[in-house]
Each structure stands twice: as structure tokens, then as C-alpha cells.
KOLGU-4560 file (N, C-alpha, C; in nm, 3 decimals, padded with zeros to 5 digits):
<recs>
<n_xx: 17.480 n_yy: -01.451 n_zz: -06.901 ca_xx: 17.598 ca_yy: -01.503 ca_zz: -06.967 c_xx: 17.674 c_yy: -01.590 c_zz: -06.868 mol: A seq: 1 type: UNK>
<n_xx: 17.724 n_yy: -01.724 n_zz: -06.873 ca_xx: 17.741 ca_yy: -01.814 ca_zz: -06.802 c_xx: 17.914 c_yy: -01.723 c_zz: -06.814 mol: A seq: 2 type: UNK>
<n_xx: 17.944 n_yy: -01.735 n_zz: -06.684 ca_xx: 18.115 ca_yy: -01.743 ca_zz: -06.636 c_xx: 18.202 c_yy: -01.833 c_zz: -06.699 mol: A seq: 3 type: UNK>
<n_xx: 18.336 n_yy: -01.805 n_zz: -06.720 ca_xx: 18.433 ca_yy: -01.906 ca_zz: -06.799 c_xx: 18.464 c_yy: -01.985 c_zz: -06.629 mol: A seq: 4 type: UNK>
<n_xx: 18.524 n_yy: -02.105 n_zz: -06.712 ca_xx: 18.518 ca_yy: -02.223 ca_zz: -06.578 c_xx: 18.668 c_yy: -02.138 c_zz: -06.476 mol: A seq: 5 type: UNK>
<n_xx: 18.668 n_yy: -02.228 n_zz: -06.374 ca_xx: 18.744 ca_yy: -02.141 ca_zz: -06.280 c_xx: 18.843 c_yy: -02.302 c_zz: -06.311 mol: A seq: 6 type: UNK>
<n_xx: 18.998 n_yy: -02.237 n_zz: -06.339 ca_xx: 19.103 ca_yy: -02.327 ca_zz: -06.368 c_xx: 19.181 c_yy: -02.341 c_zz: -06.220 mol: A seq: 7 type: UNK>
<n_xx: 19.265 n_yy: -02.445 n_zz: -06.177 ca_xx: 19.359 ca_yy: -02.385 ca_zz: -06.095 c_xx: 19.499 c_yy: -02.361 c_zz: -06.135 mol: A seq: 8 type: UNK>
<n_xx: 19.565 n_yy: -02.296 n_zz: -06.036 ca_xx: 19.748 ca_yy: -02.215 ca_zz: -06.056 c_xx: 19.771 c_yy: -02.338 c_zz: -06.149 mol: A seq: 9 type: UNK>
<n_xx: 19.738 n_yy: -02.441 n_zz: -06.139 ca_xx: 19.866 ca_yy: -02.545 ca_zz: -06.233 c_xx: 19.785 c_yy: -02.548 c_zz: -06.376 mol: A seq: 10 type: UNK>
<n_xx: 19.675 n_yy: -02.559 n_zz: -06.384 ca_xx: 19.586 ca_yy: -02.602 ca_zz: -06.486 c_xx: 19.586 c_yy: -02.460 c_zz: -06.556 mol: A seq: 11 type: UNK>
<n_xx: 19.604 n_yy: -02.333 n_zz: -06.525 ca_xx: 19.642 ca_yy: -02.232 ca_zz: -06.595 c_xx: 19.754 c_yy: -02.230 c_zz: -06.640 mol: A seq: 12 type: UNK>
<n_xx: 19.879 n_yy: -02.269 n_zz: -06.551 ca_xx: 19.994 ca_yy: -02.246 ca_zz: -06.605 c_xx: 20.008 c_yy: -02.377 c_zz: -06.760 mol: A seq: 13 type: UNK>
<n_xx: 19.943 n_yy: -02.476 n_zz: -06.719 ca_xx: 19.966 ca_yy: -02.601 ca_zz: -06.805 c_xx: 19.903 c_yy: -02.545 c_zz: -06.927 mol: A seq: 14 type: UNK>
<n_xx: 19.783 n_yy: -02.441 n_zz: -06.956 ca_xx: 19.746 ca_yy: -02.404 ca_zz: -07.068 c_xx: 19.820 c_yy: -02.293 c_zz: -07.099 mol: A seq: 15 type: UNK>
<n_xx: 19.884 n_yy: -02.228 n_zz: -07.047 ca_xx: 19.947 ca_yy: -02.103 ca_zz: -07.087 c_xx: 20.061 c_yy: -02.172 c_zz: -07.150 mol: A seq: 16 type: UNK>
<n_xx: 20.174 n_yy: -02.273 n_zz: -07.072 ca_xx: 20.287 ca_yy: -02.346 ca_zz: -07.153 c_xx: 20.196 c_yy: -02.389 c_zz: -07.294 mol: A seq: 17 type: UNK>
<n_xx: 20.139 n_yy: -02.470 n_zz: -07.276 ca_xx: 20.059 ca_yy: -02.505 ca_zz: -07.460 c_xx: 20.039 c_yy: -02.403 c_zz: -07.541 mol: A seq: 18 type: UNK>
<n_xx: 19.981 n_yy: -02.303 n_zz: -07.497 ca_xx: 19.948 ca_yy: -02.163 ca_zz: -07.581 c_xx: 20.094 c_yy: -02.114 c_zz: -07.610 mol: A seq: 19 type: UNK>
<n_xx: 20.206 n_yy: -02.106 n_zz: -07.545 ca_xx: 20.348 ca_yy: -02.069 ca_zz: -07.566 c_xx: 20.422 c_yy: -02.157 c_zz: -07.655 mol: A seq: 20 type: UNK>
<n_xx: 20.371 n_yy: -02.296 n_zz: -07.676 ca_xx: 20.453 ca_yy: -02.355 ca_zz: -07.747 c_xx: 20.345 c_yy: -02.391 c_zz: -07.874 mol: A seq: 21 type: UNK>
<n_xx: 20.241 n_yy: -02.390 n_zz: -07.871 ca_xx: 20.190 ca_yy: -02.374 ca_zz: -08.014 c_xx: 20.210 c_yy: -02.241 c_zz: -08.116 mol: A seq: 22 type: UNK>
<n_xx: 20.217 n_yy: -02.099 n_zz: -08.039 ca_xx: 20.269 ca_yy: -02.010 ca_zz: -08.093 c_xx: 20.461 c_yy: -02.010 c_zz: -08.159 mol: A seq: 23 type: UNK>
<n_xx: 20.542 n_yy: -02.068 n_zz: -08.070 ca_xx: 20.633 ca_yy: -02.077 ca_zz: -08.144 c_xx: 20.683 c_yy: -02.197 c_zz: -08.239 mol: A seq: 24 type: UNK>
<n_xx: 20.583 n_yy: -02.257 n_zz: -08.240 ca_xx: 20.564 ca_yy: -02.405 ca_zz: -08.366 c_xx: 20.511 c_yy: -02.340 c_zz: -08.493 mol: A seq: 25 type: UNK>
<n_xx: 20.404 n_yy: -02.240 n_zz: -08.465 ca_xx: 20.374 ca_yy: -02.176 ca_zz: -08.585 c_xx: 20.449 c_yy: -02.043 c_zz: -08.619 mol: A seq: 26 type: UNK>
<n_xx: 20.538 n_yy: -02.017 n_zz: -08.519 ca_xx: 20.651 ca_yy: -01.934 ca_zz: -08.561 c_xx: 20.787 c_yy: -01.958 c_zz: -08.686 mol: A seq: 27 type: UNK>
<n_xx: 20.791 n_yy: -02.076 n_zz: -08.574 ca_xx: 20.906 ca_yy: -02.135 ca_zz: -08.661 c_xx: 20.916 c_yy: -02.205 c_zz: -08.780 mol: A seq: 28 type: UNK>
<n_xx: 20.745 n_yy: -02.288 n_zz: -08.803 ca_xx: 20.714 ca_yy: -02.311 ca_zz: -08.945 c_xx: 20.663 c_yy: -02.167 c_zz: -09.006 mol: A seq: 29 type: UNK>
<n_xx: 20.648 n_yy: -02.077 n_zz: -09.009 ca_xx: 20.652 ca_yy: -01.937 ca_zz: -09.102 c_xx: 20.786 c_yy: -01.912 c_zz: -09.135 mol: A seq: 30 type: UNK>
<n_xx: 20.851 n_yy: -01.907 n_zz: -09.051 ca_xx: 20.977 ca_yy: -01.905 ca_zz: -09.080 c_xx: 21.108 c_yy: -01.974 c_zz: -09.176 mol: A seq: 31 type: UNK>
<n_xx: 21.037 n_yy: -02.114 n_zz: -09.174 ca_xx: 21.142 ca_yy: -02.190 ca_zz: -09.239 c_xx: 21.061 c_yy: -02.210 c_zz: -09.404 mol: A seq: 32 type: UNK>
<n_xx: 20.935 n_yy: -02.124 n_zz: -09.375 ca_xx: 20.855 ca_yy: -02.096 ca_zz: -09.509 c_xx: 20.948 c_yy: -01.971 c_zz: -09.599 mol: A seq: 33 type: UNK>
<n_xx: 20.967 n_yy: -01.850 n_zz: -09.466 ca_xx: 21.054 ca_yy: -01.781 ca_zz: -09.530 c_xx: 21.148 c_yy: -01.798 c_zz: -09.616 mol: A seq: 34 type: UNK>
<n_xx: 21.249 n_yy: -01.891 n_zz: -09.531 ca_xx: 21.332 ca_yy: -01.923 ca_zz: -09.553 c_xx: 21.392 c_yy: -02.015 c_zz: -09.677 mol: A seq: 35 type: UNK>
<n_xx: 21.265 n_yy: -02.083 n_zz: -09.712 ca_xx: 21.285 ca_yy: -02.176 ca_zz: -09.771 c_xx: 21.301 c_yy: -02.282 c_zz: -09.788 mol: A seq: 36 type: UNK>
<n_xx: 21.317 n_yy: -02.328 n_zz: -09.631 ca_xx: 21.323 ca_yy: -02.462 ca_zz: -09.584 c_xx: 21.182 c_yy: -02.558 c_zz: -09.558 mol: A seq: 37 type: UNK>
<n_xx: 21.110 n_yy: -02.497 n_zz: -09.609 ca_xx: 20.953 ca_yy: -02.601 ca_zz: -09.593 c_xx: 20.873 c_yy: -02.502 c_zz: -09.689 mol: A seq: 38 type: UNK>
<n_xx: 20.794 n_yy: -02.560 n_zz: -09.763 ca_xx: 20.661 ca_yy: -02.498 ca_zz: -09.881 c_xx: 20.558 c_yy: -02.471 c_zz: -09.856 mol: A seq: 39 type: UNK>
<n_xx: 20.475 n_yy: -02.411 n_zz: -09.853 ca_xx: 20.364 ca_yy: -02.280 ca_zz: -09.763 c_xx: 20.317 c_yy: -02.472 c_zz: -09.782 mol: A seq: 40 type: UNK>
<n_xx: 20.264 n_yy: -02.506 n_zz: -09.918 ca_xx: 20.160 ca_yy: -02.622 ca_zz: -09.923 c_xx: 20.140 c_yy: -02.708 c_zz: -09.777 mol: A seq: 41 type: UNK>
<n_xx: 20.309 n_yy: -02.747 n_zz: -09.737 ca_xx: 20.274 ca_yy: -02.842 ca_zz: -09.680 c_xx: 20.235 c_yy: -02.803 c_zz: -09.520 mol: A seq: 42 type: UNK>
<n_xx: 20.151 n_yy: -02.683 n_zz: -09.480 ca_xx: 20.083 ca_yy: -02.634 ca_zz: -09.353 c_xx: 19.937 c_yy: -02.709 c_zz: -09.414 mol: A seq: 43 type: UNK>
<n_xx: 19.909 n_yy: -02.715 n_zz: -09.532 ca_xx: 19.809 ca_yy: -02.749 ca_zz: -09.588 c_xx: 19.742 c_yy: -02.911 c_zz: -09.551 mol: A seq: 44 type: UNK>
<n_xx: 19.873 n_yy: -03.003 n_zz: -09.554 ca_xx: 19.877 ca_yy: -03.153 ca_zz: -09.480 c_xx: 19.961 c_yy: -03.201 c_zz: -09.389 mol: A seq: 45 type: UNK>
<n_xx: 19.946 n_yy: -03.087 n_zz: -09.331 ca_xx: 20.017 ca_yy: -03.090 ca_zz: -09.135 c_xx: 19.909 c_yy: -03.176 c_zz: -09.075 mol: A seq: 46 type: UNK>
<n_xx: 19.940 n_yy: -03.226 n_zz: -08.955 ca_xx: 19.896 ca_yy: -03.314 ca_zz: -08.872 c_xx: 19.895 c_yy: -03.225 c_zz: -08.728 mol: A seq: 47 type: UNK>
<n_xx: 19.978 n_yy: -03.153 n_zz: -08.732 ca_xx: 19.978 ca_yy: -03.089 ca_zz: -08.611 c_xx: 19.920 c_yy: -02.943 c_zz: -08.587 mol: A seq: 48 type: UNK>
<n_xx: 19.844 n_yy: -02.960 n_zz: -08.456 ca_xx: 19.719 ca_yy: -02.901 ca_zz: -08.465 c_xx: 19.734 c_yy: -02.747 c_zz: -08.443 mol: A seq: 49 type: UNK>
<n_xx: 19.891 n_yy: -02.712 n_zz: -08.390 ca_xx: 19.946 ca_yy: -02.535 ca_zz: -08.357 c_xx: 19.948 c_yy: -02.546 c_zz: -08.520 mol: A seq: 50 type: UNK>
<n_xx: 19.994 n_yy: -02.566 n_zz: -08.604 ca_xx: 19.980 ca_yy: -02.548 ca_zz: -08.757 c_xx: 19.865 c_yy: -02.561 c_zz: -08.807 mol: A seq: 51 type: UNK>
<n_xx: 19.749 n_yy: -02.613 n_zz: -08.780 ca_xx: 19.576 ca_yy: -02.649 ca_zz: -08.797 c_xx: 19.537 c_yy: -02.497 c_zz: -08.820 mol: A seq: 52 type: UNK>
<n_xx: 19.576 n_yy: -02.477 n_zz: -08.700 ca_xx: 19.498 ca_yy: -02.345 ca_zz: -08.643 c_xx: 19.559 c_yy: -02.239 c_zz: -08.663 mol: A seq: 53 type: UNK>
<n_xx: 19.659 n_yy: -02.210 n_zz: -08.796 ca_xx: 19.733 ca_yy: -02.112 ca_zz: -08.812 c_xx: 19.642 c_yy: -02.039 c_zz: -08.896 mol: A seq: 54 type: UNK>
<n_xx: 19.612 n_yy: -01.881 n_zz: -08.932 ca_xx: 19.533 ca_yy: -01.853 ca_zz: -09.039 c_xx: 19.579 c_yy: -01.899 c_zz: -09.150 mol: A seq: 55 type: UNK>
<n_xx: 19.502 n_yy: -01.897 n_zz: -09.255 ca_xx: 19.553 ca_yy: -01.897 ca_zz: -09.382 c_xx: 19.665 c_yy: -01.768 c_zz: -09.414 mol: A seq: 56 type: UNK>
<n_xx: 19.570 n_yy: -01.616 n_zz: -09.411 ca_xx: 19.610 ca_yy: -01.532 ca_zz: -09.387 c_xx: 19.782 c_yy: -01.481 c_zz: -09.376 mol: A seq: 57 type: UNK>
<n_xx: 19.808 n_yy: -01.551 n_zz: -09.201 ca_xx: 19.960 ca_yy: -01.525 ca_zz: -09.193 c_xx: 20.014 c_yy: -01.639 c_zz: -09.314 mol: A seq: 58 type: UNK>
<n_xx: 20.020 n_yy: -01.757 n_zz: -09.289 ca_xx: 20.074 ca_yy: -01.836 ca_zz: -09.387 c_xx: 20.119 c_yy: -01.789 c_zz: -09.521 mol: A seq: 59 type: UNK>
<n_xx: 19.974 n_yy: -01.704 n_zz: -09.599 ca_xx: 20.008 ca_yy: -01.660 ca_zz: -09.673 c_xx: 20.101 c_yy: -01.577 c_zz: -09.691 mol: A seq: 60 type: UNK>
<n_xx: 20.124 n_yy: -01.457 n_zz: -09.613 ca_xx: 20.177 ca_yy: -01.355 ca_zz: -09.584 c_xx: 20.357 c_yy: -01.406 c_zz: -09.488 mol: A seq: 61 type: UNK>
<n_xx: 20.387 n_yy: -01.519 n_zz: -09.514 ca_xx: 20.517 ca_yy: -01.606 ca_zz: -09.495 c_xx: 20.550 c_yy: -01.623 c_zz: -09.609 mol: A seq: 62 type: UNK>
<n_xx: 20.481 n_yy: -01.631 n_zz: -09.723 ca_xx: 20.584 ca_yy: -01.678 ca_zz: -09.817 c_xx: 20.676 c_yy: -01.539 c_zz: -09.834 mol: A seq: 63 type: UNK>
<n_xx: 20.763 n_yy: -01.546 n_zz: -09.904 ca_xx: 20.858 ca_yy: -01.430 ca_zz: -09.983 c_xx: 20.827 c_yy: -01.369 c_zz: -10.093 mol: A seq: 64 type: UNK>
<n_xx: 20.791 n_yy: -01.237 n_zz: -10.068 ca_xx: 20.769 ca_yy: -01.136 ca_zz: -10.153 c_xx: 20.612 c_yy: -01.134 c_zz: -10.169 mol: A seq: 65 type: UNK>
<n_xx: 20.528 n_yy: -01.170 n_zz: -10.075 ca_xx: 20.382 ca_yy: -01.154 ca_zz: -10.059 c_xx: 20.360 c_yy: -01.060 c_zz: -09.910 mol: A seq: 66 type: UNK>
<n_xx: 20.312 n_yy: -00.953 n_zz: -09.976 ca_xx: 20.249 ca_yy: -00.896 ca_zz: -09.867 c_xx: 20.120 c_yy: -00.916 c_zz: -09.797 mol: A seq: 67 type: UNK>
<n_xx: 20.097 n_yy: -00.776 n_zz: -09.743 ca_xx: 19.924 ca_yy: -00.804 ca_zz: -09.694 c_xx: 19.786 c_yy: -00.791 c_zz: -09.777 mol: A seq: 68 type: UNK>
<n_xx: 19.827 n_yy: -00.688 n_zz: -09.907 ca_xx: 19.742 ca_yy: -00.622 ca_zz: -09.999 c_xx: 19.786 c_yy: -00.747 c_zz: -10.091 mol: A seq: 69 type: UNK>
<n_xx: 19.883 n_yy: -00.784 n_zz: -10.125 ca_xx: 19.845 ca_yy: -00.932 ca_zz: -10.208 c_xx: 19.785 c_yy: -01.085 c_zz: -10.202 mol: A seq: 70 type: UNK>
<n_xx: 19.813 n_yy: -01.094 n_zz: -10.016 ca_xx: 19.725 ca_yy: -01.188 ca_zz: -09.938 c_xx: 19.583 c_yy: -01.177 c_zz: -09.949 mol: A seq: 71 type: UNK>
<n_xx: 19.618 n_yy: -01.058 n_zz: -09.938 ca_xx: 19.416 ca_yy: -01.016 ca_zz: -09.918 c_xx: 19.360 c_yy: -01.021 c_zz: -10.041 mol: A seq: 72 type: UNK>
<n_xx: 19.410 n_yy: -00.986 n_zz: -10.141 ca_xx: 19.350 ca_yy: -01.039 ca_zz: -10.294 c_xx: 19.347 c_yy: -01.125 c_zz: -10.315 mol: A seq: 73 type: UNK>
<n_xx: 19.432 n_yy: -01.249 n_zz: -10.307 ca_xx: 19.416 ca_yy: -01.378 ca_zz: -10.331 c_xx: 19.317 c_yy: -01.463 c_zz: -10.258 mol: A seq: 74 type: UNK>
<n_xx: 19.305 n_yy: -01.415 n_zz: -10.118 ca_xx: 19.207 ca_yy: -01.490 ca_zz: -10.030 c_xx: 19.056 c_yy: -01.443 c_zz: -10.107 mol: A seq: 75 type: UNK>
<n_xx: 19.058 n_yy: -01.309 n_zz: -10.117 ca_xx: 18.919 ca_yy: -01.243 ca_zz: -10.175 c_xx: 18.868 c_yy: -01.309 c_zz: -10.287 mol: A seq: 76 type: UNK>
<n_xx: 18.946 n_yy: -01.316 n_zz: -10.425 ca_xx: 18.990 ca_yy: -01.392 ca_zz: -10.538 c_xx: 18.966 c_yy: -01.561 c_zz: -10.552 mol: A seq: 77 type: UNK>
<n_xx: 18.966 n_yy: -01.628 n_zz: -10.436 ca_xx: 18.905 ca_yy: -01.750 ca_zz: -10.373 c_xx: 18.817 c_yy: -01.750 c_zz: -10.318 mol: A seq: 78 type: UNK>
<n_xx: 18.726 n_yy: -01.663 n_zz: -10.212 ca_xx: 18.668 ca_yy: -01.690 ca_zz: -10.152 c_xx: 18.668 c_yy: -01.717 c_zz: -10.025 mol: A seq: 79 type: UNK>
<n_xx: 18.786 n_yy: -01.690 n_zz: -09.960 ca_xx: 18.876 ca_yy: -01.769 ca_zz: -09.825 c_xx: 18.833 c_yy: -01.625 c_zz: -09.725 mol: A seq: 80 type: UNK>
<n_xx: 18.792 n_yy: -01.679 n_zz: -09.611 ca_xx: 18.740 ca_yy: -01.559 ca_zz: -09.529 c_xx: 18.902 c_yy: -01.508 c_zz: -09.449 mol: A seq: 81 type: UNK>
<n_xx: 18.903 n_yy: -01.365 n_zz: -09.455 ca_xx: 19.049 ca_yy: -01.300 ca_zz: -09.371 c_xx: 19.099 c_yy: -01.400 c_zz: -09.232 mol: A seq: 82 type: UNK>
<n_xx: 19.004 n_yy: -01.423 n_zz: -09.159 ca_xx: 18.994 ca_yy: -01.511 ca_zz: -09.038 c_xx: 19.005 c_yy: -01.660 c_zz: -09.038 mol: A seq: 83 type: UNK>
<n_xx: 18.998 n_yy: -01.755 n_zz: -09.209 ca_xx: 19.024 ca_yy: -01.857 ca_zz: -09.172 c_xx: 19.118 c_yy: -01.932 c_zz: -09.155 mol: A seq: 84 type: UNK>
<n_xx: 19.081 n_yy: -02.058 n_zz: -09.080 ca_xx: 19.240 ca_yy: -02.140 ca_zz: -09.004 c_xx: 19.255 c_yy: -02.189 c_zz: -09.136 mol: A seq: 85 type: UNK>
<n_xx: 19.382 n_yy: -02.258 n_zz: -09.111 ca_xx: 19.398 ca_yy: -02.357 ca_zz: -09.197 c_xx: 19.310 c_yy: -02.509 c_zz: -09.220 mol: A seq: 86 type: UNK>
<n_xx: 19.265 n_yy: -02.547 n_zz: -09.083 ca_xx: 19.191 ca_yy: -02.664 ca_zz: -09.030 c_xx: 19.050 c_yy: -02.641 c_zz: -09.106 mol: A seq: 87 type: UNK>
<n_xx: 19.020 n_yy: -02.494 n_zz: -09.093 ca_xx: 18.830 ca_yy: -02.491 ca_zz: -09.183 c_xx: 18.853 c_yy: -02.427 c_zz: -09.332 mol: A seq: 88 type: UNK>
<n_xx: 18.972 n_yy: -02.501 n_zz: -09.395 ca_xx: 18.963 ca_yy: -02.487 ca_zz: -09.557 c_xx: 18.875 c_yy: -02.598 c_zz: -09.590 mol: A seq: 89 type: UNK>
<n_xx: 18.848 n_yy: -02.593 n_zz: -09.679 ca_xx: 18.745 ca_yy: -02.694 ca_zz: -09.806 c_xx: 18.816 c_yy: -02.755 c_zz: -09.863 mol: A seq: 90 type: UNK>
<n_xx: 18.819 n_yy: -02.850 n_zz: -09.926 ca_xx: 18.909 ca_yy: -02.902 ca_zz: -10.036 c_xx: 18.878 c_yy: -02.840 c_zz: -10.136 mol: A seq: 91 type: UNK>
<n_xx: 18.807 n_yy: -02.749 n_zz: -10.202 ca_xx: 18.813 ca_yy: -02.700 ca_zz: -10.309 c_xx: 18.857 c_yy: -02.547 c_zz: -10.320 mol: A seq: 92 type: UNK>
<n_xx: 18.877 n_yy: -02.532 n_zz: -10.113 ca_xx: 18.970 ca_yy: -02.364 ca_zz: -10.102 c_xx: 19.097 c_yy: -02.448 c_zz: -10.112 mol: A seq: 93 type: UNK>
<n_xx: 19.128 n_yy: -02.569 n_zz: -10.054 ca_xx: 19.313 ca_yy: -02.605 ca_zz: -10.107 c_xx: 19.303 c_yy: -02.595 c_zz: -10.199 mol: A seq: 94 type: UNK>
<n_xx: 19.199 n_yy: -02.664 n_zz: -10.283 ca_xx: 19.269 ca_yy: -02.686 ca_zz: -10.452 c_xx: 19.318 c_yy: -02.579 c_zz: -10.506 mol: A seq: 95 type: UNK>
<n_xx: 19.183 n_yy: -02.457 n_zz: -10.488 ca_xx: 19.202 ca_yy: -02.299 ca_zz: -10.548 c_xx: 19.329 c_yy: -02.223 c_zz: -10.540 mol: A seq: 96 type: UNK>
<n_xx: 19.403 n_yy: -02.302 n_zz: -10.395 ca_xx: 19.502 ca_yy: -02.225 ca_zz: -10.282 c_xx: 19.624 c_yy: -02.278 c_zz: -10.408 mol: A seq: 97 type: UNK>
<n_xx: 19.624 n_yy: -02.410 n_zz: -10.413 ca_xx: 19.707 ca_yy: -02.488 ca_zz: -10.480 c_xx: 19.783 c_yy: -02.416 c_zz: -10.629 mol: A seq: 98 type: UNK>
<n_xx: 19.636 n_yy: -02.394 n_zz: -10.683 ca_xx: 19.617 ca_yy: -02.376 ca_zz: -10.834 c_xx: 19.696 c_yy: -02.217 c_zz: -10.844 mol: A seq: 99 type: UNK>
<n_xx: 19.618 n_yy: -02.099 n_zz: -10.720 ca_xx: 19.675 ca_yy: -02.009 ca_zz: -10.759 c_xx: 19.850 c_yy: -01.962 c_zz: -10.773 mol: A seq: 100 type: UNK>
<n_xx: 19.867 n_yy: -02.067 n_zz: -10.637 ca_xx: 20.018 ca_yy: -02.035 ca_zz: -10.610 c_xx: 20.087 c_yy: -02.158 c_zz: -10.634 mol: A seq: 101 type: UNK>
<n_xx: 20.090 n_yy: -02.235 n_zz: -10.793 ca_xx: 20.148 ca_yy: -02.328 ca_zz: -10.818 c_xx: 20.279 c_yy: -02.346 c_zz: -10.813 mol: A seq: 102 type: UNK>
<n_xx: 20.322 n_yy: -02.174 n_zz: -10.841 ca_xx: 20.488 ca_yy: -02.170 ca_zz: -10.860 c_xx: 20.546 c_yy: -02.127 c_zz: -10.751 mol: A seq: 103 type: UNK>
<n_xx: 20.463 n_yy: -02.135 n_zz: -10.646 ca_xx: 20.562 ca_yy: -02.058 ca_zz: -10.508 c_xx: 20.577 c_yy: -02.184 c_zz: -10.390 mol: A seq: 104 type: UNK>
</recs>
């Protein structure tokens, strides 16, 4: 099994800041999903790639008044694997995504 590459002090710290600020980009868009201030859809035609790589999963589980046992039916109910990003949907898992949750 080949070794992971050897980084240095800065080139670690420079990926650890990215990993810190893509996590609170996809914090804060769950949040303003909560909230109400942005629509689950539009993680769907984000450009930005900490939102790419968000699961479907949590996303789902941001809107209001969806839990985990109703996430998980709807993904099942589509076809959408527990683990996928947003970035490896299909266009015909958006459409499904679209269709089911037209009114939310």
C-alpha cells in the first residue's frame, strides 16, 4: 500500500485552513436553508465546490421539519445513495429531488 505524500508545516496548515472554511460555507448555507433565507434547490446549482461536496443527505436533513427517517425515505424512494454529494447527482436524481420536494 503506497504511503500518503509527505506535506510540509505550511502545506498542511494551508489544507487544514481550506478544510475549515469549506466546512463552515456548508454550515452556514444549511443554515440559512433553515432559516429560510436560501432554498435547499439552489445547493443543487451552486458553483461552489464546499457546497458540491455537501451530501445530499445533510442538505436534506436542513430543510425544516425533515428529519433523518424522512431523509432516508426519500433518498431510498429515488434511488440516491445515503453517501451521495451533491456534485455526483444525475440529472434525473435532481429532477426526482425537484419533483418530490416541489413545495419545500
Amino acid at each position: 500500500m503506497a504511503l500518503p505524500p509527505s506535506l510540509s508545516t505550511e502545506d498542511r496548515e494551508r489544507a487544514l485552513q481550506l478544510a475549515r472554511e469549506s466546512r463552515k460555507r456548508r454550515a452556514d448555507f444549511k443554515s440559512k436553508v433553515r432559516s429560510g433565507q436560501l432554498r435547499w434547490f439552489q445547493a443543487l446549482e451552486s458553483q461552489d465546490q464546499a457546497i458540491m461536496k455537501m451530501r445530499v443527505k445533510e442538505l436534506l436533513a436542513s430543510i425544516p421539519k425533515f428529519g433523518e427517517i424522512r431523509v432516508i425515505n426519500i433518498l431510498d424512494r429515488i434511488g440516491i445513495s445515503h453517501a451521495r454529494r451533491i456534485q455526483g447527482l444525475g440529472a434525473r436524481q435532481k429532477n426526482e429531488l425537484r419533483r418530490e420536494l416541489a413545495n419545500r
